[in-house]
C-alpha positions in Angstrom: 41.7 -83.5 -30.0 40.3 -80.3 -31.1 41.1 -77.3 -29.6 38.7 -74.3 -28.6 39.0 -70.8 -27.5 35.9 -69.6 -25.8 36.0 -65.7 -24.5 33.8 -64.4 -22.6 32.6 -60.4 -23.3 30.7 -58.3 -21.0 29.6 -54.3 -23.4 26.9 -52.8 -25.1 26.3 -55.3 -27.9 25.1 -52.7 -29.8 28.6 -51.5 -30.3 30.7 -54.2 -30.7 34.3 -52.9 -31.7 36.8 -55.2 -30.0 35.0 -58.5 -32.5 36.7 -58.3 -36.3 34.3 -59.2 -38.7 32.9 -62.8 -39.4 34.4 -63.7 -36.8 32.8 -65.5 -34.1 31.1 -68.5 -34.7 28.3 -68.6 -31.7 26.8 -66.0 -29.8 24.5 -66.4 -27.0 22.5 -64.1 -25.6 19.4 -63.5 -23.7 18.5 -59.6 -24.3 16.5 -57.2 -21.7 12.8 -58.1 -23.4 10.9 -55.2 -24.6 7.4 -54.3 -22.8 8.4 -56.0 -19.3 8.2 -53.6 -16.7 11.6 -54.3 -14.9 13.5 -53.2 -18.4 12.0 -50.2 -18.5 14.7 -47.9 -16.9 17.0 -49.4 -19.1 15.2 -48.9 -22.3 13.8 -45.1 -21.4 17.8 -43.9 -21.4 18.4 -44.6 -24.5 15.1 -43.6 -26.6 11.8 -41.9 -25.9 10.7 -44.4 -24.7 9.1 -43.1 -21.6 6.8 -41.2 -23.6 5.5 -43.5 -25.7 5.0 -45.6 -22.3 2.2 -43.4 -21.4 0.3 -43.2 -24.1 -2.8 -45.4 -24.5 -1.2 -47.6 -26.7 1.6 -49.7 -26.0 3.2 -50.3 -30.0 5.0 -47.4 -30.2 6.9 -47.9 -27.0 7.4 -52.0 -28.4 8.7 -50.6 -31.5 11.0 -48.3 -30.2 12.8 -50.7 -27.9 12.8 -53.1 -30.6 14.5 -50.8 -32.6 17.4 -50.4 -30.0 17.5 -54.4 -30.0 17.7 -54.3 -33.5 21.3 -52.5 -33.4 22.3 -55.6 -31.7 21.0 -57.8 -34.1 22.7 -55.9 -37.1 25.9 -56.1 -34.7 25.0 -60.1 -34.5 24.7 -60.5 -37.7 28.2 -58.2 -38.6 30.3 -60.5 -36.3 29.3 -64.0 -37.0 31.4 -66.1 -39.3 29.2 -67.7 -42.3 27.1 -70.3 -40.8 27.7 -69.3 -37.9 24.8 -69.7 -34.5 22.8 -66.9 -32.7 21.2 -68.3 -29.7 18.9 -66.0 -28.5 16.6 -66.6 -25.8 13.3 -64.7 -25.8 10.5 -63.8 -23.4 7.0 -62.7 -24.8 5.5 -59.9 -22.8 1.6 -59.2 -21.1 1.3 -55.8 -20.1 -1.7 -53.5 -19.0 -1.4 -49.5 -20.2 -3.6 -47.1 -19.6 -6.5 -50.1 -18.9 -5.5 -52.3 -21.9 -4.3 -55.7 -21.5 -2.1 -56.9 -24.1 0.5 -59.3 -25.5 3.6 -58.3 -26.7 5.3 -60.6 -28.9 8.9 -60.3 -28.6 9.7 -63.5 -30.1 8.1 -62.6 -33.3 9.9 -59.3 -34.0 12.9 -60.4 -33.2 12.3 -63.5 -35.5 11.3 -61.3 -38.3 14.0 -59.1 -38.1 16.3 -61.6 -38.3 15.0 -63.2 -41.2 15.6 -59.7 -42.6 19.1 -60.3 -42.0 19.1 -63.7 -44.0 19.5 -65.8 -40.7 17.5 -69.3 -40.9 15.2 -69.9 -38.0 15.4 -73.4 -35.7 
């Protein structure tokens, strides 16, 4: 019989001090998803955010949450064994600012980013 130990942690994944090293072999997570209007609090207190949110043109405010995500990626990437899995379940977003209607794809940045990080997609 093989024997597992699962535990379960509830922190900023940004900071992720309590994990050594390679060593967890699956993560899954399903992160706030930049652009969608009920993660906006949550995103404008930790960046400018809010600024950039009401300026005609929604980019800079996609970049900079993706840029908080991205510390949990790096964080992802720190604590998983070789080989190891990242499940990460992503939302696209449509948003209107200041009278432009626009798609926000999540799913690609975060898919970039972590082919940055040499992580294989599936």
């Amino acid at each position: 019989m093989l024997k597992t130990r699962h535990n379960v942690y509830f922190c900023d994944a940004r900071r992720m001090q309590m994990l050594p090293s390679a060593s967890v072999d699956l993560i899954v997570t399903s992160p706030p998803y930049p652009m969608i209007e009920m993660w906006d609090d949550l995103f404008c207190r930790q960046t400018p955010i809010k600024k950039a949110l009401t300026r005609p043109v929604g980019t800079e405010a996609f970049e900079l949450m993706h840029r908080q995500l991205d510390n949990v990626w790096d964080e992802v990437e720190r604590v998983l064994v070789p080989g190891g899995i990242a499940c990460i379940n992503i939302g696209d977003a449509t948003r209107t600012l200041d009278g432009e209607f626009a798609l926000y794809p999540n799913h690609s940045r975060i898919l970039s980013y972590m082919r940055g990080l040499k992580f294989s997609n599936l």
